[in-house]
Structures are given as structure tokens and as C-alpha cells.
N, C-alpha and C positions, 0 to 999 in steps of 0.2 A: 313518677315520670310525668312531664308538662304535657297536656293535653295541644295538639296543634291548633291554629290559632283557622276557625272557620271564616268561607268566603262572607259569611254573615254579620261574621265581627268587623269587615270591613268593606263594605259595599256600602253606597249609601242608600238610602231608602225611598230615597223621592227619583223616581225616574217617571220620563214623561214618553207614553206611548200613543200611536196613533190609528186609528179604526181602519180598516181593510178597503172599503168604501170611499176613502178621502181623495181629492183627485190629488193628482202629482201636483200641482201650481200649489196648495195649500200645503201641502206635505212640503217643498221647498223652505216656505217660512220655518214650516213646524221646525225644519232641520236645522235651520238659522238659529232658531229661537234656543232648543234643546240644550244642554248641559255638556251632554256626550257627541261623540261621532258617530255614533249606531243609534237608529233609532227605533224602537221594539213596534210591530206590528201586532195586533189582535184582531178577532172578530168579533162580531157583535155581541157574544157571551162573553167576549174578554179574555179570552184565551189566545195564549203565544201563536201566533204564523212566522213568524219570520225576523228579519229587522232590514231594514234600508239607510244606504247610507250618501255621502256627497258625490263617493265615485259611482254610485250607482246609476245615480242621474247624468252623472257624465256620458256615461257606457249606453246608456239610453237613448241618451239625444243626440251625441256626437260617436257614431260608433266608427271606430279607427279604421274600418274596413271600408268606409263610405268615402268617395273619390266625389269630391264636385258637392253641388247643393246640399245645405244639412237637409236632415227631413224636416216634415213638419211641424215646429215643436208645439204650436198651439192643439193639434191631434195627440200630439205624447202627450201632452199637460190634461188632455182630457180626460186621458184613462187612468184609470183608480188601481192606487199605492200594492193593494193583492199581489198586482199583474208585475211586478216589480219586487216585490218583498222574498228573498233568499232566505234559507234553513240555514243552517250552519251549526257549528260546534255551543255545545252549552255546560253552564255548569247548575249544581243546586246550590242553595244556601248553606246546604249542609258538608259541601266537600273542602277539603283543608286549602288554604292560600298557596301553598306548596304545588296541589294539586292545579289550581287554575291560572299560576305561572308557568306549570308546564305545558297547560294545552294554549296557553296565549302563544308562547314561545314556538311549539309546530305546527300552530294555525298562522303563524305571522301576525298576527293581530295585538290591536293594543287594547280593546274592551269587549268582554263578553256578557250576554244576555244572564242573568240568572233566575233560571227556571224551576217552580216548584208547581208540583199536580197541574202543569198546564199553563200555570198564569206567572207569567212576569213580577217579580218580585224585586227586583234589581239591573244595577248592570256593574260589574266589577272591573277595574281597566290596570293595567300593568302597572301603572302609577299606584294605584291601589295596593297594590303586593310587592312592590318596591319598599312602600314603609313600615312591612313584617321581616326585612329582611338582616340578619346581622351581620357584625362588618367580616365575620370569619364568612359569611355566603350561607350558613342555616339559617333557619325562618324562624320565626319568636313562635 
């Protein structure tokens, strides 16, 4: 029997995360800059917090509930990416493509973190698990 094919086998390995500490104004670029649409937060051991994302900053600085003047975005921009950075759904290296298709699929999401003993290892994105897939619908 064929061994499934791990989120490891096909994540790519260079992901680029950013320190808990950074203000929002730098973290903006970081987000430009980045690969992905998630961007993995750590603290200063290096360890996963969270990730941030485009809409994040949207949600931040234009919040849909706000009638009249935005706030102050030079104040948002002040405060550092922590105060911002969401948990969410993860997977490890070690669980099968099968597996992180399914949770992309009932998180609605198209990329997720992958996390091993704490630290960011990855990030795996639907596109990613699209090209384990065969044309009957099983995973290689």
C-alpha cells in the first residue's frame, strides 16, 4: 500500500515570518513583500503566535462598523503586529495533504501555517494540495 503523500512533501520551505514587536507600518511592506497571503508571527524565541494577514489590516484600520472619520491610522500603525496577530487552524509537517485539504476546505482558507514543536516550519496553501491531487479526486 502507497504511503500518503505528507504536508512536508509539499510545502515549500522558505517562508518568511515576522517578530511580534514590529509595528504595523513595517509589517505592511513585510506583507507586500512576502510570498504568501498569511504571514506567520513569532516571538523573540521564535516561536508561532499567530499569523496576519491583508484583510487583517483592513479590519484594523477601516472597521465596517465606523460611520464618518476613519481612525487614526498613524496610532494603528504605531502599535505592534502581536496586538494584531490571530491563532487559527494548523497543521504539522507530518500530516498527510488529504489531511490539510480538508481543514483548508472548513476553515475557508487558501494557506495554512505549518507548525512543528512551536516553530514555523512552513506554510502549505490549497494550490499546494491541488497538485497531489488525481484526476479520479484521490491524492497521490
Amino acid at each position: 500500500m502507497k504511503q500518503a503523500t505528507s504536508v512536508a512533501q509539499v510545502m515549500p520551505r522558505s517562508v518568511s515570518c515576522i517578530p511580534e514587536r514590529t509595528a504595523l507600518k513595517n509589517a505592511i511592506k513585510a506583507i507586500l513583500e512576502a510570498s504568501h497571503t498569511i504571514l506567520p508571527v513569532v516571538d523573540d524565541a521564535g516561536r508561532y503566535k499567530g499569523i496576519i494577514s491583508p484583510l487583517d489590516f483592513f479590519r484594523r484600520c477601516f472597521p465596517l462598523h465606523t460611520r464618518g472619520p476613519y481612525p487614526d491610522l498613524g496610532a494603528i500603525f504605531a502599535d505592534m503586529v502581536g496586538t494584531l496577530a490571530r491563532g487559527g487552524p494548523t497543521v504539522s509537517s507530518s500530516d498527510t495533504v488529504q489531511e490539510a485539504a480538508k481543514l483548508l476546505l472548513s476553515e475557508k482558507s487558501y494557506e495554512l501555517p505549518v507548525v512543528d514543536d512551536g516553530r514555523i516550519v512552513g506554510i502549505v496553501s490549497a494550490k499546494d494540495a491541488l497538485r497531489f491531487i488525481n484526476p479520479d479526486g484521490s491524492f497521490k
